[in-house]
N, C-alpha and C positions, 0 to 999 in steps of 0.2 A: 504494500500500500504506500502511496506516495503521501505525505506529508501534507506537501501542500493543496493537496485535493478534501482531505480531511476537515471536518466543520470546526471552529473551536467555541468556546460558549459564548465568546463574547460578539460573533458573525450577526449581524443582523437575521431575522427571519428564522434563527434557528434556537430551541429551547435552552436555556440555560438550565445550570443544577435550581431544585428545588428543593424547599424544606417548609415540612409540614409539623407545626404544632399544633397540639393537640390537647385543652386545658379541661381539664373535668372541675366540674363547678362542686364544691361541697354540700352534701346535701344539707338543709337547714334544717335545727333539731327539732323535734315537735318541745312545744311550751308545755300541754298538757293542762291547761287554764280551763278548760269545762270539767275534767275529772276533781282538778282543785276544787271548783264553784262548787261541785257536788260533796266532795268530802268536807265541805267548809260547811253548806246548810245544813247537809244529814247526819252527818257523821266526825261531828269533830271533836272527837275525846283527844285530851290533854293540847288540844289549842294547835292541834299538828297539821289542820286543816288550813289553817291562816297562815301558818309558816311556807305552807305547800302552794299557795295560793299566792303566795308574797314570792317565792324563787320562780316562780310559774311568770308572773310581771316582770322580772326579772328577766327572767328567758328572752321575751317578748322585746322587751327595748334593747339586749344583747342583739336581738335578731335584727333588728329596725337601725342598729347603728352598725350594724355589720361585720360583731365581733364574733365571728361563727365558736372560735374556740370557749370565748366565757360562755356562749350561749348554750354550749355544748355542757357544761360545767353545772351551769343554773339548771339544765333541764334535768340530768343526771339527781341533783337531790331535790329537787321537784317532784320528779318518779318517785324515789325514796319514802321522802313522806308522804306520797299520796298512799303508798305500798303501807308503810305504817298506819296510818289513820284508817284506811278501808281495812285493813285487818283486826285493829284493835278495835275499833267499831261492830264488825261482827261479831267478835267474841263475846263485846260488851252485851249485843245483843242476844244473843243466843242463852249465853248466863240469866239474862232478864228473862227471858222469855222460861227458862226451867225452872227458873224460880216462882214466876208467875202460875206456871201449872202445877207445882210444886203447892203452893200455898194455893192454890182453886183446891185441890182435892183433898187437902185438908182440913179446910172449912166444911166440904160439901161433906165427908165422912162426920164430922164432930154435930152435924144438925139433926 
Protein backbone atom coordinates (compact mmCIF):
# COMPACT_ATOMS: atom_id res chain seq x y z
CA UNK A 1 0.00 0.00 0.00
CA UNK A 2 1.29 3.34 -0.97
CA UNK A 3 1.21 6.00 1.80
CA UNK A 4 0.29 8.53 0.17
CA UNK A 5 -2.98 7.03 -1.24
CA UNK A 6 -3.98 6.23 2.35
CA UNK A 7 -6.62 8.66 4.02
CA UNK A 8 -5.29 10.40 7.31
CA UNK A 9 -7.91 11.65 9.84
CA UNK A 10 -7.26 14.98 9.56
CA UNK A 11 -8.28 14.62 5.17
CA UNK A 12 -11.34 16.52 4.77
CA UNK A 13 -14.50 14.22 3.86
CA UNK A 14 -13.10 11.43 5.63
CA UNK A 15 -14.03 10.20 9.42
CA UNK A 16 -11.97 11.00 12.14
CA UNK A 17 -11.32 8.88 15.44
CA UNK A 18 -14.36 9.09 17.60
CA UNK A 19 -15.07 8.96 21.31
CA UNK A 20 -18.18 8.09 22.94
CA UNK A 21 -19.08 8.88 26.53
CA UNK A 22 -21.25 7.44 28.13
CA UNK A 23 -22.73 9.00 31.60
CA UNK A 24 -25.24 7.14 33.75
CA UNK A 25 -27.30 9.49 35.69
CA UNK A 26 -27.62 8.35 39.59
CA UNK A 27 -30.79 7.16 40.31
CA UNK A 28 -32.43 9.41 42.82
CA UNK A 29 -33.24 7.83 46.23
CA UNK A 30 -36.89 7.48 47.07
CA UNK A 31 -37.66 10.01 50.21
CA UNK A 32 -40.23 7.80 51.53
CA UNK A 33 -42.51 10.93 52.96
CA UNK A 34 -46.07 9.02 52.50
CA UNK A 35 -44.94 5.84 54.49
CA UNK A 36 -43.43 8.68 57.06
CA UNK A 37 -47.06 10.62 56.87
CA UNK A 38 -48.47 7.24 57.71
CA UNK A 39 -46.32 6.06 60.53
CA UNK A 40 -46.55 9.69 61.91
CA UNK A 41 -50.66 9.65 62.15
CA UNK A 42 -51.01 5.85 62.95
CA UNK A 43 -48.50 4.61 64.35
CA UNK A 44 -46.06 6.76 66.01
CA UNK A 45 -44.86 5.13 69.25
CA UNK A 46 -41.94 6.77 70.93
CA UNK A 47 -42.08 9.93 68.50
CA UNK A 48 -40.19 7.69 65.73
CA UNK A 49 -42.76 8.67 63.35
CA UNK A 50 -41.80 12.45 63.32
CA UNK A 51 -38.12 11.70 63.29
CA UNK A 52 -38.91 9.50 60.18
CA UNK A 53 -40.83 12.08 58.70
CA UNK A 54 -38.32 14.91 59.46
CA UNK A 55 -35.09 12.65 57.43
CA UNK A 56 -37.99 11.84 54.88
CA UNK A 57 -37.98 16.25 54.36
CA UNK A 58 -34.77 15.93 54.46
CA UNK A 59 -34.26 13.57 51.75
CA UNK A 60 -36.45 15.65 49.72
CA UNK A 61 -34.48 19.06 49.69
CA UNK A 62 -31.12 16.79 49.51
CA UNK A 63 -32.88 15.75 46.26
CA UNK A 64 -34.01 19.26 45.15
CA UNK A 65 -30.42 20.68 45.77
CA UNK A 66 -28.96 17.84 44.04
CA UNK A 67 -26.91 16.39 46.78
CA UNK A 68 -27.64 12.68 45.57
CA UNK A 69 -25.16 11.27 48.10
CA UNK A 70 -26.71 13.01 51.42
CA UNK A 71 -29.86 12.40 49.96
CA UNK A 72 -28.97 8.94 49.78
CA UNK A 73 -27.81 9.01 53.58
CA UNK A 74 -31.25 10.93 54.63
CA UNK A 75 -33.34 8.25 52.81
CA UNK A 76 -31.30 5.23 54.27
CA UNK A 77 -32.43 6.27 58.06
CA UNK A 78 -35.74 7.45 56.92
CA UNK A 79 -36.34 3.76 55.94
CA UNK A 80 -34.98 2.99 59.37
CA UNK A 81 -37.23 4.59 61.33
CA UNK A 82 -40.15 4.03 59.24
CA UNK A 83 -38.87 0.20 59.78
CA UNK A 84 -38.93 0.81 63.47
CA UNK A 85 -42.16 2.70 64.15
CA UNK A 86 -44.20 0.26 61.62
CA UNK A 87 -42.86 -2.45 63.73
CA UNK A 88 -43.18 -1.22 67.12
CA UNK A 89 -46.59 -0.01 66.25
CA UNK A 90 -47.75 -3.57 65.56
CA UNK A 91 -46.45 -5.08 68.39
CA UNK A 92 -47.80 -2.26 70.35
CA UNK A 93 -50.97 -3.37 68.63
CA UNK A 94 -51.30 -6.76 68.76
CA UNK A 95 -50.28 -6.74 72.68
CA UNK A 96 -53.40 -4.26 73.00
CA UNK A 97 -55.50 -6.18 71.10
CA UNK A 98 -54.67 -9.71 73.53
CA UNK A 99 -55.09 -7.90 76.17
CA UNK A 100 -58.33 -6.59 75.09
CA UNK A 101 -59.65 -10.16 74.46
CA UNK A 102 -57.92 -11.13 77.29
CA UNK A 103 -59.95 -8.86 79.69
CA UNK A 104 -63.48 -9.26 77.21
CA UNK A 105 -63.42 -12.84 78.43
CA UNK A 106 -62.85 -12.36 81.78
CA UNK A 107 -65.51 -10.19 82.55
CA UNK A 108 -67.82 -12.10 80.23
CA UNK A 109 -66.85 -15.60 82.56
CA UNK A 110 -67.07 -13.50 86.16
CA UNK A 111 -71.03 -12.39 85.14
Amino acid sequence: MNPAIQPTPGQPGQPGPSVVQYTVAAEAPKDHVLWSLFTFVYSNPCCLGLVALIYSIKTRDRKWTGDVEGAQQYSAKARMFNIYATTLGAVMFFIAFVFFCVRLSTIGQSS
